[in-house]
C-alpha positions as a printed NumPy array, in Angstrom:
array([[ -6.164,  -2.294,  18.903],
       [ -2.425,  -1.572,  18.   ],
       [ -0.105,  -1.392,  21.125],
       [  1.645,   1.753,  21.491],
       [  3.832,   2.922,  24.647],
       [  5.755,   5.45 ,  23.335],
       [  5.261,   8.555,  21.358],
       [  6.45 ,  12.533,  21.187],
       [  4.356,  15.08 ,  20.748],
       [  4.753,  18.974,  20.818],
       [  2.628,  21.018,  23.676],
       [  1.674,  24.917,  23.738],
       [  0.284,  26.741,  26.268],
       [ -2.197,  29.851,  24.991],
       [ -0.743,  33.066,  24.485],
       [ -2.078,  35.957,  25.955],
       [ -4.754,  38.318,  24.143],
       [ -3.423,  41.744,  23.529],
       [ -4.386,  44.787,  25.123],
       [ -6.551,  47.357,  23.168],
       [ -5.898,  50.841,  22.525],
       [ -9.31 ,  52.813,  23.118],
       [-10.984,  56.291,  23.675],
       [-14.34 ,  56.592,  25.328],
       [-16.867,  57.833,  22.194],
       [-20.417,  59.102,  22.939],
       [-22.769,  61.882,  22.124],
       [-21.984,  65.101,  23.613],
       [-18.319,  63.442,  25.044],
       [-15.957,  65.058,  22.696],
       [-12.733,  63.888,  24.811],
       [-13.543,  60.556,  26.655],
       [-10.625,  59.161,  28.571],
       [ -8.794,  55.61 ,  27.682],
       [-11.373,  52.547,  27.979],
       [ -9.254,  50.065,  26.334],
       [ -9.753,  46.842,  28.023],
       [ -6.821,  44.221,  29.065],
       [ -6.367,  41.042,  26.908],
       [ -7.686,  37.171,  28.422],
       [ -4.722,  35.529,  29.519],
       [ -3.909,  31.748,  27.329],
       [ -4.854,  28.556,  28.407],
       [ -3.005,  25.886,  30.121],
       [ -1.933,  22.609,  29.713],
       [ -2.812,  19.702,  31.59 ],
       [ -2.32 ,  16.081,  31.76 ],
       [ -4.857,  13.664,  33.012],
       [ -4.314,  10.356,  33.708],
       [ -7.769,   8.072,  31.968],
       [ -8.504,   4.711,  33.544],
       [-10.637,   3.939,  29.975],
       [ -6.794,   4.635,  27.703],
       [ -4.694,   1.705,  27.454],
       [ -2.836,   2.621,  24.52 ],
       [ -0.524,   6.103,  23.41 ],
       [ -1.42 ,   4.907,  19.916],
       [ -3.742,   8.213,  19.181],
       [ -0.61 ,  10.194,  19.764],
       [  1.114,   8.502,  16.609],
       [ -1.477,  10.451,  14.463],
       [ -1.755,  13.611,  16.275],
       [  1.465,  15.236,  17.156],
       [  0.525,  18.621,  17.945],
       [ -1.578,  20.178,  21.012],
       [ -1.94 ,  23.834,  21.448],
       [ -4.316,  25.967,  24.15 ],
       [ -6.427,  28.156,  22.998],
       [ -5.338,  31.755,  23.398],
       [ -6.474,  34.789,  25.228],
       [ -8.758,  36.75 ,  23.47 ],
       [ -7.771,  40.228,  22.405],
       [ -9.641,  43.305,  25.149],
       [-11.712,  45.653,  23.673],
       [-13.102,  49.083,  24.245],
       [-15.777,  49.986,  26.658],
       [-13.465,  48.429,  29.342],
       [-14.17 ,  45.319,  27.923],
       [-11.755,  42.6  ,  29.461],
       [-10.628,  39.856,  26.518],
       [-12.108,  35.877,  27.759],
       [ -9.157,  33.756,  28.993],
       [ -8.354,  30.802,  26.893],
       [ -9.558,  27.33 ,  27.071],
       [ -7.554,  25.067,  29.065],
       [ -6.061,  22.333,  27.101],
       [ -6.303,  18.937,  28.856],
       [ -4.168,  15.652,  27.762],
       [ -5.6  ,  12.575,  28.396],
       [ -3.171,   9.448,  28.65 ],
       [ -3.333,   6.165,  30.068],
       [ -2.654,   5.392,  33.653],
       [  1.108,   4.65 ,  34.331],
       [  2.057,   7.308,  31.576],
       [  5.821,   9.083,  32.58 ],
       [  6.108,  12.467,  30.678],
       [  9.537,  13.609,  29.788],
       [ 10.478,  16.748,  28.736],
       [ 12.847,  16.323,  25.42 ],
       [ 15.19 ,  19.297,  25.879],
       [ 16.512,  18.878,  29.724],
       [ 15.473,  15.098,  30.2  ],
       [ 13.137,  16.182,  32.911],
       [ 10.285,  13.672,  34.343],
       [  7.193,  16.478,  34.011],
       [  4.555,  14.772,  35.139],
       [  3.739,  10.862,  36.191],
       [  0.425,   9.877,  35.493],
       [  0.472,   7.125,  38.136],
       [ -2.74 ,   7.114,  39.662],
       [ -6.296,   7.266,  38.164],
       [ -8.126,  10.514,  37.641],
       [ -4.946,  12.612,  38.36 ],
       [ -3.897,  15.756,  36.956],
       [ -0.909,  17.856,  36.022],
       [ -0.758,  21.622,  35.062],
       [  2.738,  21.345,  32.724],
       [  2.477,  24.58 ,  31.427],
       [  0.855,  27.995,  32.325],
       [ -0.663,  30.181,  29.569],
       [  0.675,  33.554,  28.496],
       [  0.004,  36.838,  30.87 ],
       [ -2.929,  39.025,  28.779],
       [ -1.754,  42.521,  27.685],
       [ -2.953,  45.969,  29.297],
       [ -5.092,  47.945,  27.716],
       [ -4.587,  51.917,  27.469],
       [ -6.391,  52.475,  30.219],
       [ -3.956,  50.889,  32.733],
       [ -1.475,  53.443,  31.503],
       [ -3.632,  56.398,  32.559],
       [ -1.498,  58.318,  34.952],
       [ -2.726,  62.198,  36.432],
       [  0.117,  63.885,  34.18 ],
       [ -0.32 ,  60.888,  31.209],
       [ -4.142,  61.04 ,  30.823],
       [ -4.27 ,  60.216,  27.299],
       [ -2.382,  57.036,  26.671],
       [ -2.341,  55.832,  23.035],
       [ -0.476,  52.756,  24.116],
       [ -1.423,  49.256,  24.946],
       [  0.192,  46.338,  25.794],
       [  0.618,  43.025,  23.775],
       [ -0.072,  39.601,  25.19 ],
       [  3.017,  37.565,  26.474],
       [  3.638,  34.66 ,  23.683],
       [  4.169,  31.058,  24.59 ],
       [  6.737,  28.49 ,  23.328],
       [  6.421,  25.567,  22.262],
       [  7.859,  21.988,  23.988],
       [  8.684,  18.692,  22.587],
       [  7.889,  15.74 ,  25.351],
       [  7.678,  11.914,  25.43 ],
       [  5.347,  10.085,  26.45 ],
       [  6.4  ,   6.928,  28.065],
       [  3.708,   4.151,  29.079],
       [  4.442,   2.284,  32.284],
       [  2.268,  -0.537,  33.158],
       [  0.526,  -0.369,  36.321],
       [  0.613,  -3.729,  38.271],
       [  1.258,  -5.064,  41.202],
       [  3.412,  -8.645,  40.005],
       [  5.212,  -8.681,  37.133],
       [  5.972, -11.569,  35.013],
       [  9.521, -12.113,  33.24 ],
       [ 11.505, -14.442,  32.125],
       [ 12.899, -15.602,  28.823],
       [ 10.557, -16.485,  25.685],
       [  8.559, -19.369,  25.651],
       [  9.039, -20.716,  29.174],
       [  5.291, -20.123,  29.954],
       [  4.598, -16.816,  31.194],
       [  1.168, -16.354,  29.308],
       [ -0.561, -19.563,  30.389],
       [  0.499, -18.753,  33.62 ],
       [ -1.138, -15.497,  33.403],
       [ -4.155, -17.369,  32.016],
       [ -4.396, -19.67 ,  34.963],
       [ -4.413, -17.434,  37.604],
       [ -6.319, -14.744,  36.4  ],
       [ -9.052, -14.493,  33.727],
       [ -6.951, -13.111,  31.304],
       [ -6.413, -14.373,  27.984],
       [ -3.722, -13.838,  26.457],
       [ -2.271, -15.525,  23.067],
       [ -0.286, -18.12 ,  23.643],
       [  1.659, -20.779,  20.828],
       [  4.622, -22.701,  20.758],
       [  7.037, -20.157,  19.596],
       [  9.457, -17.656,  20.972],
       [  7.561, -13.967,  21.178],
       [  3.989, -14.89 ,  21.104],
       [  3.485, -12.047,  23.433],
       [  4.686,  -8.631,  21.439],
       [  2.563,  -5.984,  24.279],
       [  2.289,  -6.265,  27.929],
       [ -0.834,  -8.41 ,  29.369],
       [ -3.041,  -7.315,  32.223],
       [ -4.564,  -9.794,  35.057],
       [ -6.42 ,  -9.786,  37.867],
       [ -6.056, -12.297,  40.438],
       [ -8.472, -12.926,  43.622],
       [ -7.306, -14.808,  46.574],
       [ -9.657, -14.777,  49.428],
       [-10.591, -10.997,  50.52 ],
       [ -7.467,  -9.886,  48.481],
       [ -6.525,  -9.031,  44.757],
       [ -3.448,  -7.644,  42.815],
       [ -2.583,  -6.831,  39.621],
       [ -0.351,  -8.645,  37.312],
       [  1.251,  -8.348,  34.205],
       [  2.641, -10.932,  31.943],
       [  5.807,  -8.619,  30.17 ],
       [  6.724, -10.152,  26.959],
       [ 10.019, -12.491,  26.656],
       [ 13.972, -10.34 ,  27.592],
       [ 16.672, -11.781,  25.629],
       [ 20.576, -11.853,  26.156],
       [ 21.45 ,  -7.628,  25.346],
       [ 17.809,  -6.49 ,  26.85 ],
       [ 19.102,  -3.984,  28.73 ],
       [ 21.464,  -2.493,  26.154],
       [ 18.3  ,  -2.354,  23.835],
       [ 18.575,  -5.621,  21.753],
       [ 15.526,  -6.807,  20.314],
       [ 12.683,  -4.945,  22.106],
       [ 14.171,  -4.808,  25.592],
       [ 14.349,  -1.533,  26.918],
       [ 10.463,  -1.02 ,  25.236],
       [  9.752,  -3.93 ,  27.857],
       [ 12.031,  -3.548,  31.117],
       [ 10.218,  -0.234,  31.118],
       [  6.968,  -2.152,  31.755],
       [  8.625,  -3.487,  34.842],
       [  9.618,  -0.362,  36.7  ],
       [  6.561,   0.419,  38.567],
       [  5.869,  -2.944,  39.994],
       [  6.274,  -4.449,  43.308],
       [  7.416,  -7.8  ,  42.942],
       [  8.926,  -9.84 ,  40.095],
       [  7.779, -13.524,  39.432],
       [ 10.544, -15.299,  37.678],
       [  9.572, -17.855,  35.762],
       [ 12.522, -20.528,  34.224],
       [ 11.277, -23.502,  32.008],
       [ 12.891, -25.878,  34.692],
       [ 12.893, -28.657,  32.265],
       [ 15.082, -27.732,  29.732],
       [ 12.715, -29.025,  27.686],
       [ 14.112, -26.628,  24.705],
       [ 17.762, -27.812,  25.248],
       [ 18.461, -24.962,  27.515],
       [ 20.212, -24.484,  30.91 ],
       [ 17.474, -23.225,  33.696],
       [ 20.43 , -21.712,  35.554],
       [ 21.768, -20.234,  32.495],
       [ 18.879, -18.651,  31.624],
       [ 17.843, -17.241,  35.427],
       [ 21.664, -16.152,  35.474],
       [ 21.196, -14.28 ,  31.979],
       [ 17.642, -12.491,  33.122],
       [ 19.283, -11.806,  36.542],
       [ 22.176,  -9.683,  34.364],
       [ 19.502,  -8.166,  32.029],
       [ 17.654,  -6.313,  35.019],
       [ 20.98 ,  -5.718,  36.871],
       [ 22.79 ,  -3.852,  33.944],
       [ 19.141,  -1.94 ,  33.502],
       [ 18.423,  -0.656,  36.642],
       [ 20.35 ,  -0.894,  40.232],
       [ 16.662,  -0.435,  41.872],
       [ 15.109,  -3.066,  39.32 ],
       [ 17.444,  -5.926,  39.853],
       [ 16.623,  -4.913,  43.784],
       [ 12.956,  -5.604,  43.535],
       [ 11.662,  -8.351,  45.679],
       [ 11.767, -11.939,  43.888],
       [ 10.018, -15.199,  44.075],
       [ 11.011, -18.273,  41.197],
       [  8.611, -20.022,  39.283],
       [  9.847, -23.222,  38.016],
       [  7.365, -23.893,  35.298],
       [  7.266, -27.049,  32.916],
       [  7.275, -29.391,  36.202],
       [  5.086, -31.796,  34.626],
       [  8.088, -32.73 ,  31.852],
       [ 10.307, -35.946,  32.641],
       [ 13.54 , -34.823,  33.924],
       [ 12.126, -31.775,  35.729],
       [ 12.492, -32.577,  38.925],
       [ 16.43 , -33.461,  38.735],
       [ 17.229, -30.166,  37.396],
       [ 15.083, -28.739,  40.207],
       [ 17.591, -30.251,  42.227],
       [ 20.9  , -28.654,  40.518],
       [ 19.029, -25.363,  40.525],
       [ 18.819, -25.415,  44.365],
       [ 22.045, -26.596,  44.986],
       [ 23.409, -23.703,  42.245],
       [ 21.334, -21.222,  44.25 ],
       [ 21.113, -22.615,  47.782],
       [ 20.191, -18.598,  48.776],
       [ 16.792, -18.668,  46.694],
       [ 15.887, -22.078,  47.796],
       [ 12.9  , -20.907,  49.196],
       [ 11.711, -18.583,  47.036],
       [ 11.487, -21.345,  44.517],
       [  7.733, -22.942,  43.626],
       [  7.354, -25.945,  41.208],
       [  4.468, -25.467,  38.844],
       [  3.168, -26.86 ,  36.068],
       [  0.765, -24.286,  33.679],
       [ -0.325, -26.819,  31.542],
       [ -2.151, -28.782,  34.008],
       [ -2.781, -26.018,  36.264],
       [ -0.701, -27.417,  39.162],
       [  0.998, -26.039,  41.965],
       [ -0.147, -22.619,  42.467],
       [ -1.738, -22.24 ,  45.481],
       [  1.426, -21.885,  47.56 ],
       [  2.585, -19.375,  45.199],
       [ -0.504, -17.093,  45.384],
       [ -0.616, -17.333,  49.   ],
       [  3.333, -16.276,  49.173],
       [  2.537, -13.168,  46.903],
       [ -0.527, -11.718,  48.707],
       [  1.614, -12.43 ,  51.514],
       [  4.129, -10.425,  50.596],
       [  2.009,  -7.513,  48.865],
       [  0.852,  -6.596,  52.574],
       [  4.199,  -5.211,  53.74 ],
       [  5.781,  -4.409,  50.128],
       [  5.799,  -0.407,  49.56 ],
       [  3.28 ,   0.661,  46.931],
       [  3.913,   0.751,  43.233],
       [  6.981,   2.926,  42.294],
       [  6.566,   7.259,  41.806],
       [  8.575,   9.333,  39.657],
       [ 10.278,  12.41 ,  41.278],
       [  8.546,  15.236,  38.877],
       [ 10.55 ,  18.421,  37.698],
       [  8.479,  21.256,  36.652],
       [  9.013,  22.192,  33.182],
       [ 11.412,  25.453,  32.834],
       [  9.026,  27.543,  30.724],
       [ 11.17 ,  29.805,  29.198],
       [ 10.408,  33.586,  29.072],
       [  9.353,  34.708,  25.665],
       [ 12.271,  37.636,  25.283],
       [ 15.401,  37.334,  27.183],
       [ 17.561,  40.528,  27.505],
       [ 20.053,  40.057,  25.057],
       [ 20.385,  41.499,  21.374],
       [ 23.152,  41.025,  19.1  ],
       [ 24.562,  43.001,  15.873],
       [ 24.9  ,  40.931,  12.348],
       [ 26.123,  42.457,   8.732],
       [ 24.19 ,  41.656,   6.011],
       [ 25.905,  43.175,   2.835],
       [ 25.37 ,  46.769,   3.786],
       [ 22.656,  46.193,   6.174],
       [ 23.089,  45.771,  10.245],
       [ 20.764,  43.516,  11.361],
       [ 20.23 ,  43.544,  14.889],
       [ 18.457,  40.541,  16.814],
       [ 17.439,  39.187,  20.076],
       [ 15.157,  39.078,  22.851],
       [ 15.364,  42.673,  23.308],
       [ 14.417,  43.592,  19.985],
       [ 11.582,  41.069,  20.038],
       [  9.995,  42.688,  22.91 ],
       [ 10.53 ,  46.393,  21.597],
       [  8.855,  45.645,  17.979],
       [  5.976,  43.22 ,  19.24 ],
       [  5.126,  46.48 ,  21.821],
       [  5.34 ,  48.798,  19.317],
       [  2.417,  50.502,  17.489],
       [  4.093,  51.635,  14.056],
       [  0.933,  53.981,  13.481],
       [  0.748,  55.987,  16.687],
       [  3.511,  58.924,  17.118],
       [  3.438,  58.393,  20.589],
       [  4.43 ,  54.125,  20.462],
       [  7.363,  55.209,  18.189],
       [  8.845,  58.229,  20.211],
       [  9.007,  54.912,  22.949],
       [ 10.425,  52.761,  20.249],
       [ 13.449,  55.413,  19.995],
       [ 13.731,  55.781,  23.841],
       [ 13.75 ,  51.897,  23.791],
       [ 16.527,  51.707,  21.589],
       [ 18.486,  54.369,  23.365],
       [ 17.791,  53.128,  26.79 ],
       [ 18.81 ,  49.398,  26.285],
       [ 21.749,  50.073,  24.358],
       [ 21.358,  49.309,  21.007],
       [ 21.793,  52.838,  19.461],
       [ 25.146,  53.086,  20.631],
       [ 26.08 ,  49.61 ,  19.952],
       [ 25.274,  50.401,  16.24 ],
       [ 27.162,  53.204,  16.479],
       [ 30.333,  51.142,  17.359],
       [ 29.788,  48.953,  14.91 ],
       [ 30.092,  52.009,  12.632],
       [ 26.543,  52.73 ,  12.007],
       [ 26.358,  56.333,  10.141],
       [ 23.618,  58.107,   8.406],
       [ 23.781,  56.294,   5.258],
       [ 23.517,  52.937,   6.897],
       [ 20.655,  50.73 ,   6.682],
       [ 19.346,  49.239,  10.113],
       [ 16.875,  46.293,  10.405],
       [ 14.71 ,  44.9  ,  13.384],
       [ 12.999,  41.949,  12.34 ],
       [ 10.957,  43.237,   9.352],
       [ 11.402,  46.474,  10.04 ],
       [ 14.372,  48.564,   7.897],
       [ 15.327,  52.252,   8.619],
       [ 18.082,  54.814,   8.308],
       [ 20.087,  55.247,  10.856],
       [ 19.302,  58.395,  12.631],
       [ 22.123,  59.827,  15.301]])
């Protein structure tokens, strides 16, 4: 299965049915009141975190997830059904961003959870919610509110307790492979590993998680090669592992390279390069190992005991180093959370209009005019003596009117085009 830990997608909440205009009708009833029945409000949408997902790759072929709407009411006081809630499934360790304002929505961090992101669309009223004792008759009902749409990313975070780095090739994956019963693919050549692995290792009554992240280079942080794809992977855990091919076997300097890593995280993240740290000297079983063991203490005299010699290709050397982690894993804190914003769902009309020309045409637009047209019932003389009161009321008539509006002038609302009338 293709590895994919990123992807944006666009999310809609329902809107809300509309309200319906009715009149009681029945044999020997020749004026029935209003029994127009309010509109089902829209569906949510939810995020839920699925222990079974590994993988964001369905989102690369499906971009766009709407809720169902509210069903329009009826008459006979029949109330519209609400809308299905939508629900989002994603891996475990998924971080959802929202696009526009950069704000962490929701952090799928734990198994099972959910997140409401955003809240389907109010249902409209129907005519009989306008009843009053000196209105009895209402012809008008109300539309449902309208939803927007939002762009978010989805960002996979692997979920483990230990986290393997270090640069290519030093050995990472057949140390995963001897300490769990992972198997990962492993060769001879720089960036075997292209996705995170996954372990699990048992020591006595305990177990942890770990995960072998594929090789940083020199510019990680700053996004060369696939580095900020993988320091990502690192966030969430507990402890880093270091490992440093010890033996320079590839004509490289094992302080060099633990320097170089060391920058990588720091220039990432202040709280990354602040994560606990134990060093893995791999590649002890190579002549000429153990002297630059000895220049790597001396160069870091303050690690000295974090260090452990290993050797993964005969399986060597990590029992001390297991012990030390579970050791450890008692008293670390648990694996990194995400402060969560809520998502600013923006009202579907703000209160603002604004006057355009258009040869000889004023065009007015705007929230305001939005609102007044999508609540107005062109065939009922009753909805349009509220459209003119609307128009009055909020300003617009004598805004046209300063903009030099006459009889002769052509005005358009959205599709809408009529003379103005003083």
């Amino acid at each position: 299965m293709q590895f994919v830990d990123k992807a944006k997608i666009i999310i809609k909440a329902g809107n809300g049915g509309d309200g319906c205009s009715s009149f009681h009708r029945e044999k020997y009833v020749s004026h029935g009141g209003p029994d127009g029945g309010d509109g089902g409000r829209g569906g949510n949408v939810i995020f839920y975190a699925d222990d079974n997902m590994s993988t964001l790759l369905d989102f690369k072929f499906s971009r766009h997830f709407r809720a169902q709407n509210g069903e329009n009411g009826r008459g006979k006081m029949q109330y519209g059904k609400k809308g299905e809630d939508l629900i989002i499934k994603v891996p475990v360790g998924t971080r959802v961003r929202d696009i526009e304002s950069g704000k962490i929505i929701a952090d799928m961090n734990k198994p099972g959870r959910e997140k409401l992101v955003l809240h389907g669309g109010r249902g409209g009223k129907g005519n009989a919610k306008f009843a009053t004792p000196t209105k009895q008759a209402p012809r008008y009902a109300q539309n449902g509110q309208k939803t927007k749409e939002y762009e978010v990313e989805l960002e996979l975070m692997t979920i483990a307790d230990v986290g393997l780095i270090g640069l290519p090739n030093v050995g990472k994956s057949t140390i995963l492979s001897v300490i769990t019963s992972a198997r990962p693919k492993i060769a001879n050549y720089h960036f075997t590993t292209l996705t995170p692995n996954l372990g699990v290792v048992k020591r006595y009554e305990s177990s942890f998680v770990v995960a072998d992240i594929p090789g940083l280079i020199e510019g990680a942080a700053a996004g060369a090669g696939l580095g900020h794809d993988f320091l990502r992977h690192i966030e969430r855990t507990r402890l880093l592992v270091h490992v440093i091919d010890i033996s320079g076997s590839e004509g490289r300097d094992p302080m060099e390279d633990y320097k170089q890593i060391r920058k990588e995280l720091s220039d990432y993240s202040t709280k990354l390069a602040e994560l606990p740290e134990l060093i893995v000297a791999n590649k002890m079983d190579i002549t000429g190992a153990e002297d630059y063991l000895d220049f790597f203490k001396e160069e870091f005299p303050t690690a000295a005991g974090n260090i452990f010699p290993v050797s993964a290709a005969t399986a060597k050397g990590f029992e001390p180093l297991l012990d030390r982690i579970v050791e450890m894993l008692k008293v670390l804190p648990s694996t990194r959370e995400f402060a969560e914003d809520d998502i600013v769902e923006a009202p579907q009309y703000d209160w603002n209009f604004e006057i355009s020309k258009d040869g000889d045409v004023l065009v007015v637009k705007g929230g305001i005019v939005d609102y007044i047209l999508d609540t107005t019932n062109a065939e009922d003389e009753e909805s349009m003596r509220r459209f003119q009161k609307l128009l009055d009321s909020e300003g617009i008539i004598k805004a046209l009117r300063e903009r030099g509006a006459t009889a002769d002038t052509v005005i358009r609302l959205g599709e809408w085009e009529f003379d103005f009338i003083e």
